[in-house]
C-alpha positions as CSV (number, residue, x, y, z in Angstrom):
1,X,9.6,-21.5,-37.3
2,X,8.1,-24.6,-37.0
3,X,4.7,-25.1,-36.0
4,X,2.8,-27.6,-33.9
5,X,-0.6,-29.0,-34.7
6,X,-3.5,-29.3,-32.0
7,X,-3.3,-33.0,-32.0
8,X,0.8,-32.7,-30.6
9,X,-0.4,-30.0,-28.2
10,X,-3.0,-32.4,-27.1
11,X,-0.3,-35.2,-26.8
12,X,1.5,-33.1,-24.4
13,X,-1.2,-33.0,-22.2
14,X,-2.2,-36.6,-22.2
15,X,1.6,-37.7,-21.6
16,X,1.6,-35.3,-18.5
17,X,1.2,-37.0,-15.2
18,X,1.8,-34.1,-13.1
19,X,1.1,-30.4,-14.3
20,X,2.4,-27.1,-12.3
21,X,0.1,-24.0,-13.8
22,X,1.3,-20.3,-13.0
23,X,-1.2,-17.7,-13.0
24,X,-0.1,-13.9,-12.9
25,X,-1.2,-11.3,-11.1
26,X,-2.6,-9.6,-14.6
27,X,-5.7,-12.4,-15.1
28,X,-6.5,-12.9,-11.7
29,X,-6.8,-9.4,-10.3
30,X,-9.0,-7.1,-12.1
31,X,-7.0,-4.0,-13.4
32,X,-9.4,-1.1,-12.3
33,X,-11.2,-2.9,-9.4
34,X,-8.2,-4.6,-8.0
35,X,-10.5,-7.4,-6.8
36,X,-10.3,-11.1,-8.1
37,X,-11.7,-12.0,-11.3
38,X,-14.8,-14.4,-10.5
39,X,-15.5,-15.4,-13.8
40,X,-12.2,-16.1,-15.3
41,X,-11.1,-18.0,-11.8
42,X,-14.2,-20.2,-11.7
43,X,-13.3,-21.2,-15.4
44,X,-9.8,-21.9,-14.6
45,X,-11.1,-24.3,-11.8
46,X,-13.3,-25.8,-14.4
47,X,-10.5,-26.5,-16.4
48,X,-8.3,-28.3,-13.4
49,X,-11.6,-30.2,-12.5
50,X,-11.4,-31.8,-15.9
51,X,-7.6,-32.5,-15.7
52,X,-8.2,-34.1,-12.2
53,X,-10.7,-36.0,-13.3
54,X,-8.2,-37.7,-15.6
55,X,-5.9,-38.8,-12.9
56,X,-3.0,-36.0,-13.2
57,X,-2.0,-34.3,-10.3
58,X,-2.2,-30.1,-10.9
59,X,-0.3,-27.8,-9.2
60,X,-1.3,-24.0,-9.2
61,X,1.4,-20.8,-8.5
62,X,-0.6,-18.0,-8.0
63,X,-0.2,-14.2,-7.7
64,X,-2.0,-11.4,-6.6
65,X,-2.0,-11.5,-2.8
66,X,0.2,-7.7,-2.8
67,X,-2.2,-6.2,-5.5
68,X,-5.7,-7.8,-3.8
69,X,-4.1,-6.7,-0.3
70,X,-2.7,-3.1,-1.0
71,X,-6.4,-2.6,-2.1
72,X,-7.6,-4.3,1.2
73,X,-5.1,-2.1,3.0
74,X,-5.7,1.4,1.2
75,X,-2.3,1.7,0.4
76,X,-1.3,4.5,-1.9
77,X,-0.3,4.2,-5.2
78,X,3.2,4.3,-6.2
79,X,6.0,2.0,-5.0
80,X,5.2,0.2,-2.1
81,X,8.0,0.0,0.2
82,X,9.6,-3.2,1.6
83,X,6.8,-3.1,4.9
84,X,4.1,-2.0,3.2
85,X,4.5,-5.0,0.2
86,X,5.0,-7.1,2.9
87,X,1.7,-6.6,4.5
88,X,-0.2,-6.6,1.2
89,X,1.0,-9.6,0.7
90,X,-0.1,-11.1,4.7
91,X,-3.7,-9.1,4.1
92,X,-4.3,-10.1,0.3
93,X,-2.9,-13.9,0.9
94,X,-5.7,-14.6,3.1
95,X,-7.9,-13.2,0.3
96,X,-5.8,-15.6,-3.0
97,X,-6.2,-18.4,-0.9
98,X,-10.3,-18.0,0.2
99,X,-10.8,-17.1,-3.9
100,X,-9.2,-20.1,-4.8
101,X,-10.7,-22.4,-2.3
102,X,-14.2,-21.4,-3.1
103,X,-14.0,-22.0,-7.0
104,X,-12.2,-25.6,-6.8
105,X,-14.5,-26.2,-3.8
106,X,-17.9,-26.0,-6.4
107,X,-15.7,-29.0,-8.2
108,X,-15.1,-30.9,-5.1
109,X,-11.4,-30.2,-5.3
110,X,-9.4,-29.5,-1.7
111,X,-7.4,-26.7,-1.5
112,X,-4.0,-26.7,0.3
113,X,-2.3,-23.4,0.5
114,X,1.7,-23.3,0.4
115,X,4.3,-20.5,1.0
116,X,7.7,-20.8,-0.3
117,X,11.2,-18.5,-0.6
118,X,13.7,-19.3,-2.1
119,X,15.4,-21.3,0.7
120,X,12.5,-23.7,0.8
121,X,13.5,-25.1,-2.9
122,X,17.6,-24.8,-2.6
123,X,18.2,-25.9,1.0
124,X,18.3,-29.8,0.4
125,X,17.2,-30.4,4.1
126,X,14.0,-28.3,3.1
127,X,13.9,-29.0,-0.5
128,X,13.2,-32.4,1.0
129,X,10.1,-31.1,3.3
130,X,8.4,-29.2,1.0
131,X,8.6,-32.1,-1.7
132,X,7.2,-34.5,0.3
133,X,4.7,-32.4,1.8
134,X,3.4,-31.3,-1.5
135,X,3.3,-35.0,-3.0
136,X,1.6,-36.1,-0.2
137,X,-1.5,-33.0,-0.9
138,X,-1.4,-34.4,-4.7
139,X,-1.4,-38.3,-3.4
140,X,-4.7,-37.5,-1.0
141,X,-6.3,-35.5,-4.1
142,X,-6.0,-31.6,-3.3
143,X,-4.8,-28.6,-5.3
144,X,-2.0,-27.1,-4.0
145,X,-1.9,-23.4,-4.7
146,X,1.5,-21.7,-4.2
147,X,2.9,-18.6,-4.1
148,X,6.0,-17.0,-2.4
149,X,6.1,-16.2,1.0
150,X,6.5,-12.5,0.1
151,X,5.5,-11.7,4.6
152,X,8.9,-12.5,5.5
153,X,11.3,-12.9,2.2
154,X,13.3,-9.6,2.0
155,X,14.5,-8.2,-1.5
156,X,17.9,-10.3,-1.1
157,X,16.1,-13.8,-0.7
158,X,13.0,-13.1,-3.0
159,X,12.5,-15.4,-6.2
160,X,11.1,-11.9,-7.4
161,X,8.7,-13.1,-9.3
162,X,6.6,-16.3,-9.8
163,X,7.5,-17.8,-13.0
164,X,10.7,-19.0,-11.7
165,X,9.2,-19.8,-8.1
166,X,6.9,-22.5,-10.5
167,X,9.7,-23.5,-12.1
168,X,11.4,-24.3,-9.2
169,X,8.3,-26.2,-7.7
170,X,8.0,-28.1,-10.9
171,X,11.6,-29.3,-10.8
172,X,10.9,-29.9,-7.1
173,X,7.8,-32.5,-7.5
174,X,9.1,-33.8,-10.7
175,X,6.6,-32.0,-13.0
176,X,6.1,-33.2,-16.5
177,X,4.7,-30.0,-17.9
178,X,5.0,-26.1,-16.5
179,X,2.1,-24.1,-18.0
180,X,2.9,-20.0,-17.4
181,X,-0.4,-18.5,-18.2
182,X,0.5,-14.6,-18.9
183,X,-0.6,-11.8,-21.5
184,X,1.3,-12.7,-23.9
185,X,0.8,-16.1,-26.5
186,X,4.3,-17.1,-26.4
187,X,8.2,-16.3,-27.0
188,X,7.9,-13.8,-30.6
189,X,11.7,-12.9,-32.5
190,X,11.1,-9.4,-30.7
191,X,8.6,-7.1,-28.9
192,X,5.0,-7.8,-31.3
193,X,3.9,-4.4,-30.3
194,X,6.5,-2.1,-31.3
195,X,8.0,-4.7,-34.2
196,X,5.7,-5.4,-37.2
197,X,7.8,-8.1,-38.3
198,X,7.9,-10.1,-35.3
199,X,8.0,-13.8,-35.4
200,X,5.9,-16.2,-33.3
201,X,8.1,-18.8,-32.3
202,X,6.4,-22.1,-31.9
203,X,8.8,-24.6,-30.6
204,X,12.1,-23.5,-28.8
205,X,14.2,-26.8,-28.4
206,X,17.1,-25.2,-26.8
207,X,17.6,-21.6,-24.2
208,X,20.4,-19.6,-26.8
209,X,21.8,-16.5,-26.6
210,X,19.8,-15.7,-29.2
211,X,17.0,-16.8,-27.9
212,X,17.6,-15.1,-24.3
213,X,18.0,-11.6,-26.6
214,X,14.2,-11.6,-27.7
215,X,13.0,-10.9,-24.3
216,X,11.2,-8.1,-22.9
217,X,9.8,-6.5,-20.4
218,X,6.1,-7.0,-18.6
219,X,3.5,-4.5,-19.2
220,X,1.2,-4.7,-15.6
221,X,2.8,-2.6,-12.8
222,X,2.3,-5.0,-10.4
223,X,2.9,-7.6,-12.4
224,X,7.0,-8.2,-11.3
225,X,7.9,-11.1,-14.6
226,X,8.4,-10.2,-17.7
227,X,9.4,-12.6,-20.4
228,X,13.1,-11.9,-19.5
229,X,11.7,-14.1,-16.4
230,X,9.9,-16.5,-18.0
231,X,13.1,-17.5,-20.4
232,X,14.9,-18.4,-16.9
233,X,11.6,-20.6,-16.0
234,X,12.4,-22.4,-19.3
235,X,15.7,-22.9,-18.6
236,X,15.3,-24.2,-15.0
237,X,11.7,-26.4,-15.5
238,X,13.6,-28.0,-19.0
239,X,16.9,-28.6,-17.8
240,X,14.5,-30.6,-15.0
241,X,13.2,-32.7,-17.6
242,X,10.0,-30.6,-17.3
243,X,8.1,-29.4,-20.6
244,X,7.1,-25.6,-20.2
245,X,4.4,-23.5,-22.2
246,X,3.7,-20.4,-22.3
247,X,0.1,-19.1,-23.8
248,X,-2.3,-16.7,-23.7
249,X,-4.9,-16.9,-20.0
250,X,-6.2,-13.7,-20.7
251,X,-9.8,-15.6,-22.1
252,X,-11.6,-17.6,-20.5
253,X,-11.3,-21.5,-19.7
254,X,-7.6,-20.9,-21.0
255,X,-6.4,-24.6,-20.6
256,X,-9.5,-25.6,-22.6
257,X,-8.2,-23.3,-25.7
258,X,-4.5,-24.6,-24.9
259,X,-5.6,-28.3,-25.4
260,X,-7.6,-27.0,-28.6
261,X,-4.6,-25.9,-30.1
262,X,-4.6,-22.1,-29.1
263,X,-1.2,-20.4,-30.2
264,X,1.7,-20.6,-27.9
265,X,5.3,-21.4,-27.4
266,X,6.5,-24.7,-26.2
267,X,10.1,-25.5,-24.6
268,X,11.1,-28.3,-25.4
269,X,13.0,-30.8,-22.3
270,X,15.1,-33.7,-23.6
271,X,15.0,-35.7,-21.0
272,X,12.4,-36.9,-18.3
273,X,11.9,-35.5,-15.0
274,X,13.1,-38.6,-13.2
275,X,15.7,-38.9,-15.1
276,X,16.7,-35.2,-14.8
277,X,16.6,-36.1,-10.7
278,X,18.7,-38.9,-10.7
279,X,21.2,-37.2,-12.9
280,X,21.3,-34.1,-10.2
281,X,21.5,-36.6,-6.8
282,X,24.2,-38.7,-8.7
283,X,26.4,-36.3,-10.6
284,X,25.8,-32.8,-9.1
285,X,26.7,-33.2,-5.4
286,X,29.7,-34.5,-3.1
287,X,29.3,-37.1,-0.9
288,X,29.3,-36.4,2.8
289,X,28.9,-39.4,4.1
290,X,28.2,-43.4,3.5
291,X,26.0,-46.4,5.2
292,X,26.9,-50.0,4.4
293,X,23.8,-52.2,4.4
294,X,23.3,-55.7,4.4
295,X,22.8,-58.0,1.5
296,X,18.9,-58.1,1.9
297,X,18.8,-54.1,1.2
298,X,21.1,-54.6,-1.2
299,X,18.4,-56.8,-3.2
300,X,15.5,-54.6,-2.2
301,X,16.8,-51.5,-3.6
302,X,18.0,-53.4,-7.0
303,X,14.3,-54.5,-6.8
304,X,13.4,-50.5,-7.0
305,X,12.6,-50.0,-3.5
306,X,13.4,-47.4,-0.8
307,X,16.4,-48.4,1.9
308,X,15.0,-49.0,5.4
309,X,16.9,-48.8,9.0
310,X,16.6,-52.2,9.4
311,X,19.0,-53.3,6.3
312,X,21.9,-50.9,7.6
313,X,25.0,-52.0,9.0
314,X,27.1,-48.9,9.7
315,X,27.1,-45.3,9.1
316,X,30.2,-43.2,8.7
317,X,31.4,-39.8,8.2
318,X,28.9,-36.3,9.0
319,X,26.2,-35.8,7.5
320,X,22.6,-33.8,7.8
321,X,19.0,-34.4,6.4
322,X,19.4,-34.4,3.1
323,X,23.1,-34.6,2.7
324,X,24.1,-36.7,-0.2
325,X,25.4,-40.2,1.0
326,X,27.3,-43.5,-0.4
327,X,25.8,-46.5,-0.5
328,X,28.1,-49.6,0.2
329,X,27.3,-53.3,0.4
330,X,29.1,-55.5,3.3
331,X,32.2,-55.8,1.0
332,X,32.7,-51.9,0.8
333,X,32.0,-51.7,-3.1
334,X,29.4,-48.4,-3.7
335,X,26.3,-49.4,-5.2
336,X,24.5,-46.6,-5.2
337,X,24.3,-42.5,-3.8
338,X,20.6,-40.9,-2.3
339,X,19.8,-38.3,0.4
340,X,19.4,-38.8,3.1
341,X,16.5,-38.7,5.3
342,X,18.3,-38.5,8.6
343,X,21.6,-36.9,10.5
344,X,24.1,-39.1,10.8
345,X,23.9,-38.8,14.4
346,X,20.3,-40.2,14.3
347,X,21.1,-42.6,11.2
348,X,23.5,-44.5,13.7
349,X,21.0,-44.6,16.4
350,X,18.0,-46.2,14.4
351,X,20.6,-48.5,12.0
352,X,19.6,-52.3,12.0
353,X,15.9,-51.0,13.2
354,X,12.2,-51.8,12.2
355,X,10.7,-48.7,10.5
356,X,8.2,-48.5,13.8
357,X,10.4,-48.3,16.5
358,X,12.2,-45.2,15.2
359,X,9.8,-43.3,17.0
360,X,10.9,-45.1,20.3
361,X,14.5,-44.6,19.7
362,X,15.1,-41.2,18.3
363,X,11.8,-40.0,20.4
364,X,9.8,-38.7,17.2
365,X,8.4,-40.2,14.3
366,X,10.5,-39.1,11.1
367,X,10.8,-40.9,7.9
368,X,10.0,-44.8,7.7
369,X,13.4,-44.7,5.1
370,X,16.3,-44.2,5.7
371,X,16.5,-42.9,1.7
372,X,13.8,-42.9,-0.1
373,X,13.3,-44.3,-3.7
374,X,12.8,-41.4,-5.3
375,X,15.9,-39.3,-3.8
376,X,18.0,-43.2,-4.3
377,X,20.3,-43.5,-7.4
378,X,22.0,-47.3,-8.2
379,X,24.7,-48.0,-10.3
380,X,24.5,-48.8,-13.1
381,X,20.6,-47.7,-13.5
């Protein structure tokens, strides 16, 4: 086992630009009341005051809209049927979101509220949206609070649970660190409370067999991840570039006690999240199409910035919003591969363009880029 002190725990943190926090249904909803937990959410707000105030962004995934609105609802108990979780989750979202609102609010903190399935993170067209949308929320200061858009998603399109939906969000916005807050303090060799001689494990630098073997279940009933779940988090936020912890929220002011050193398991990533990105857009898709752009783009994107309309030449082959494209200079040689932000209908209409007459040309304002920066990969970088 090997063990990390507070002071590494606390480097984690400090290194972290942006953090994505997942809170489970089992510390926000009270487990006889079924009604939110005031006092631990105001001291989770608390905590994401203080790591606002230090200039990182924080993202929140939150549960609890089906159990919050199945009690709003008077719904049996027993196994709620596809309709009736369904409109739990449109009666009790209303109540997640107004819960959440009101405790960041005391800290001055905005509160934007976000609904994802599956689609939203795998389509590359909407992928796309929903990144920029939620990068924009962090780059004008709010909180966005996500959970899954369990009003429409059917049992074939669910993430089923919302560990992986934040892993998926932090691989999304290029997260540096995925924090699942659970009832549990970490990954142990086997199930702690039927297995005496369970093991805490401290650091897990790589997602085994072995490793994948000392899952278990989740004890809440409503509570849909177990730590079979969280494993697959690990696997997608690490092999994002994205550092991901798992600890004990049950107390209160539980990011507090995780910066004080409070036991839990860390997975280890071994490479950045920007790097992890680049890797994906340059190695893990086909090209569908290619621009060729003048030699003025070709210095500006060498420089590290975003391509523009106006530098392109020609556009070639079929491609949609987010398609993966080539990237040619005027003598045909690829310099580099991005997504892009157009069609390649539209992309030939607006080529050789100024950013502000898009709007005039196409008839609605999209993207000032062509390809952005951050979806842009040159050779040889």
């Amino acid at each position: 086992m090997v063990a990390i002190a507070p002071s590494a725990r606390k480097s984690f943190f400090d290194h972290a630009k942006t953090i994505v926090i997942k809170v489970g249904s089992s510390l926000l909803v009270d487990d006889n009341k079924k009604v939110i937990n005031t006092a631990w959410l105001d001291e989770i707000a608390e905590d994401i005051a203080k790591l606002r105030a230090t200039g990182k962004n924080v993202v929140v995934v939150s549960s609890g809209a089906i159990a919050l609105g199945r009690k709003l609802l008077n719904i049996r108990n027993g196994k709620l049927k596809l309709q009736e979780k369904q409109a739990s989750a449109a009666a009790g979202q209303v109540l997640l979101a107004h819960a959440w609102m009101k405790s960041l609010g005391t800290h001055q903190l905005q509160t934007a509220q976000i609904l994802l399935s599956p689609d939203d993170t795998e389509t590359r067209r909407k992928h796309i949206n929903a990144r920029a949308t939620m990068l924009a929320l962090l780059g004008l200061g709010a909180v966005p609070v996500v959970n899954e858009n369990d009003t429409v998603a059917t049992t074939e399109i669910r993430f089923g649970d919302n560990d992986r939906l934040a892993a998926r969000v932090a691989a999304m916005i290029g997260a540096d660190m995925l924090i699942l807050l659970s009832d549990v303090d970490g990954l142990y060799t086997a199930n702690p409370n039927v297995c005496g001689t369970a093991t805490h494990l401290a650091v897990v630098p790589q997602i085994t067999a072995d490793i994948i073997a000392m899952a278990g279940p989740a004890n809440a009933d409503y509570a849909s991840g177990g730590m079979v779940t969280k494993l697959e988090a690990a696997r997608i936020a690490t092999s994002a570039g994205c550092q991901m912890i798992i600890c004990n929220g049950q107390n209160l002011a539980p990011l507090s006690k995780l910066q004080a050193g409070a036991k839990n398991t860390v997975f280890t990533a071994t490479k950045s999240p920007h790097t992890a990105r680049k890797q994906w857009i340059s190695g893990s898709l086909a090209p569908k199409g290619e621009i060729l752009i003048d030699d003025g783009a070709v210095i500006a994107l060498q420089d590290g910035r975003s391509l523009l309309p106006a530098g392109v030449i020609a556009v070639t082959g079929q491609f949609g919003r987010g398609d993966l494209i080539e990237v040619k200079n005027k003598a045909g040689a690829v310099i580099g591969h991005g997504l892009s932000s157009y069609s390649s209908n539209d992309a030939m209409l607006i080529c050789g363009y100024k950013s502000n007459e898009i709007e005039t040309v196409l008839g609605y304002r999209g993207r000032d880029e062509m390809i952005h920066v951050d979806n842009l990969v040159i050779s040889g970088t």
